[in-house]
C-alpha positions as a LaTeX table, in Angstrom:
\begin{tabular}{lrrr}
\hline
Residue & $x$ (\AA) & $y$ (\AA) & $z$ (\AA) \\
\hline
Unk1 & $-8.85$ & $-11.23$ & $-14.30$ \\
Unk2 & $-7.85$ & $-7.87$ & $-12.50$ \\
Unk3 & $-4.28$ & $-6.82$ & $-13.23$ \\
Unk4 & $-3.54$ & $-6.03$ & $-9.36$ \\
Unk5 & $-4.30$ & $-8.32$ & $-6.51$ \\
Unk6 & $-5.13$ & $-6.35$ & $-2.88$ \\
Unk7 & $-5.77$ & $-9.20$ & $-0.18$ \\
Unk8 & $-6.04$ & $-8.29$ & 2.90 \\
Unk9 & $-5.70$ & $-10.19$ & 6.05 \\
Unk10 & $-7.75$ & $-9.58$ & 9.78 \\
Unk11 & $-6.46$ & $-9.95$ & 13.17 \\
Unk12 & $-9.09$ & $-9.39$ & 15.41 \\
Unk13 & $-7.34$ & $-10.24$ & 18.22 \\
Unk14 & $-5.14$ & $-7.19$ & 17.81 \\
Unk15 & $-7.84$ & $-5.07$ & 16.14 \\
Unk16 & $-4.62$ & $-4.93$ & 12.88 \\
Unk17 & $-5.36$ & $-5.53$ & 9.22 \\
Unk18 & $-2.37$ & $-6.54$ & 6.87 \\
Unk19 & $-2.56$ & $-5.99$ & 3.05 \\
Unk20 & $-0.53$ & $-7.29$ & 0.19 \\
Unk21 & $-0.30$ & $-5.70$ & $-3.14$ \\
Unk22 & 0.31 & $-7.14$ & $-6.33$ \\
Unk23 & 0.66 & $-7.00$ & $-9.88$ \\
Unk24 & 0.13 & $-3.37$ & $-12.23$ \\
Unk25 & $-0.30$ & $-0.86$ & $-9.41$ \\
Unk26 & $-0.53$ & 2.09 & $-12.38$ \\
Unk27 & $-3.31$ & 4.98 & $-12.27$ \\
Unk28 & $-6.07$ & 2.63 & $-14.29$ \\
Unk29 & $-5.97$ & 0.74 & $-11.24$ \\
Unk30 & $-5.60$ & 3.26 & $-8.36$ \\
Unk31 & $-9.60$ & 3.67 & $-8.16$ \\
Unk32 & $-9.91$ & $-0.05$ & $-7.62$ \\
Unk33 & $-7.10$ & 0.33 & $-5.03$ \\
Unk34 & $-8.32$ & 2.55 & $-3.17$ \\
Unk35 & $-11.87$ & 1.07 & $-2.75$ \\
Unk36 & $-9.78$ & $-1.97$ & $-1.31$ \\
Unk37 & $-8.16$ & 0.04 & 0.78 \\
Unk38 & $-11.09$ & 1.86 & 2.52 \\
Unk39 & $-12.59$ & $-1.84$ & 3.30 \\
Unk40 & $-10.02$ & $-3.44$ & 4.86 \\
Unk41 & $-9.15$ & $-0.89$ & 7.07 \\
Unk42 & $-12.37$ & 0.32 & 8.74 \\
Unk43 & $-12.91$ & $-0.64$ & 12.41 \\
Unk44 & $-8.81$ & $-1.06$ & 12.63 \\
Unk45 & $-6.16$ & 0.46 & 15.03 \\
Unk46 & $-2.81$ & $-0.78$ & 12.58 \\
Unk47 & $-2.83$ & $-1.44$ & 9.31 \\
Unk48 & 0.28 & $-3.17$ & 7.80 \\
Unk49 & 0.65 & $-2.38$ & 3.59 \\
Unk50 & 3.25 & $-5.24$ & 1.93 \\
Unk51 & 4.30 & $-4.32$ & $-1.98$ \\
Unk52 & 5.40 & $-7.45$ & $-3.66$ \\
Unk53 & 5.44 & $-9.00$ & $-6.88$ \\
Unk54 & 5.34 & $-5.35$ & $-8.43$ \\
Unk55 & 5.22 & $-5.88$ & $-12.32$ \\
Unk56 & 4.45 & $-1.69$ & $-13.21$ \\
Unk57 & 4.02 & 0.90 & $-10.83$ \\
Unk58 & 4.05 & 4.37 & $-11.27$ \\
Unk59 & 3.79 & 7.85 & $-9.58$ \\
Unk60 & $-0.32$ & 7.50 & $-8.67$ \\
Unk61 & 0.81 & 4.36 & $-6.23$ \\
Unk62 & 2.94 & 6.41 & $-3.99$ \\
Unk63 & 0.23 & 9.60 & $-4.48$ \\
Unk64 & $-2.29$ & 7.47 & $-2.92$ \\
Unk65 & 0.29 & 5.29 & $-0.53$ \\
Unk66 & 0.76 & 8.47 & 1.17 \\
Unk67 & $-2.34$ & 9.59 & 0.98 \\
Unk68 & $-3.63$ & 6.57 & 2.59 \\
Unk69 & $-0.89$ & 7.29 & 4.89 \\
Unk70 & $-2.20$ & 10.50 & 5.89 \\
Unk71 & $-6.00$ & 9.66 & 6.31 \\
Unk72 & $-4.83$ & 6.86 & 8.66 \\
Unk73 & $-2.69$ & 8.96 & 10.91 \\
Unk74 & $-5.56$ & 11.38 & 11.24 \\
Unk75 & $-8.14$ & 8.72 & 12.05 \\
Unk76 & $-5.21$ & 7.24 & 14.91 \\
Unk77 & $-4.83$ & 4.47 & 12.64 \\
Unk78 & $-1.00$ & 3.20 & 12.87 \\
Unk79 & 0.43 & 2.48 & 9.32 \\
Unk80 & 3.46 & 0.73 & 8.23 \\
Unk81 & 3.94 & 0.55 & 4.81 \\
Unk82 & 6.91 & $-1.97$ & 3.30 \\
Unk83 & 8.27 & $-2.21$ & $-0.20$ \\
Unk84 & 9.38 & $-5.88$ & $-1.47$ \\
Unk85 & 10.72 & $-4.56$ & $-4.77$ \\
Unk86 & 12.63 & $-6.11$ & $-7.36$ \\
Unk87 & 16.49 & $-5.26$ & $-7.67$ \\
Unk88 & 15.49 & $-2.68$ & $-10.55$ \\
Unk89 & 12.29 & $-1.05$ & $-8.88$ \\
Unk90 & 14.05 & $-0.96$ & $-5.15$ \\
Unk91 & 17.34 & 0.91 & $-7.28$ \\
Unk92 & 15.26 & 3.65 & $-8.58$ \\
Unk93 & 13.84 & 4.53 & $-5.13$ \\
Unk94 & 16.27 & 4.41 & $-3.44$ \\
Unk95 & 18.16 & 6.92 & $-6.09$ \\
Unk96 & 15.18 & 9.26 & $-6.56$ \\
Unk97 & 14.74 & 9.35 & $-3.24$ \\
Unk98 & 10.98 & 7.91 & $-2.84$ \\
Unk99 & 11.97 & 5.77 & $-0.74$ \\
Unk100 & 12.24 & 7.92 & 2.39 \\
Unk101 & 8.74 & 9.43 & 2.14 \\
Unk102 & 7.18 & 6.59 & 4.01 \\
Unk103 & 7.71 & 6.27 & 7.90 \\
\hline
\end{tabular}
């Protein structure tokens, strides 16, 4: 069983992808991620990222969250990225100041 969970969700209708992400998002994992990532957003015009259920994270998620970003902006691929974190995890953002580097 993987230690992360990436589903992803198509609206065809409105040409918009949303993906959740769960579980150890740590640097073992970020290749994995990323491959999920590339496939659920080609052929997309939005692309909606939901954080939840976090158990570890570390600096290599938000490395390739705004990477992702990035390579979405530049293909005209509108990104929203939103961070369901636990009391602890949203605390530490919001006092290092990660918090602000998305949107």
């Amino acid at each position: 069983m993987k230690e992360f969970q990436v589903s992803s969700t198509k609206d065809k209708k409105n040409n918009s992808v949303n993906l959740t992400m769960k579980g150890k998002l740590t640097i073992s994992n970020m290749a994995q991620i990323e491959q999920e990532f590339k496939k659920a957003v080609k052929d997309c015009n939005k692309c909606v990222i939901v954080l939840s259920e976090v158990e570890e994270a570390d600096l290599s998620i938000l490395q390739l969250l705004k990477a992702f970003e990035l390579t979405c902006k530049k293909k005209k691929i509108d990104v929203t990225i939103n961070m369901n974190l636990n009391e602890d995890h949203a605390s530490l953002f919001a006092k290092s100041g990660l918090n602000s580097i998305f949107n």
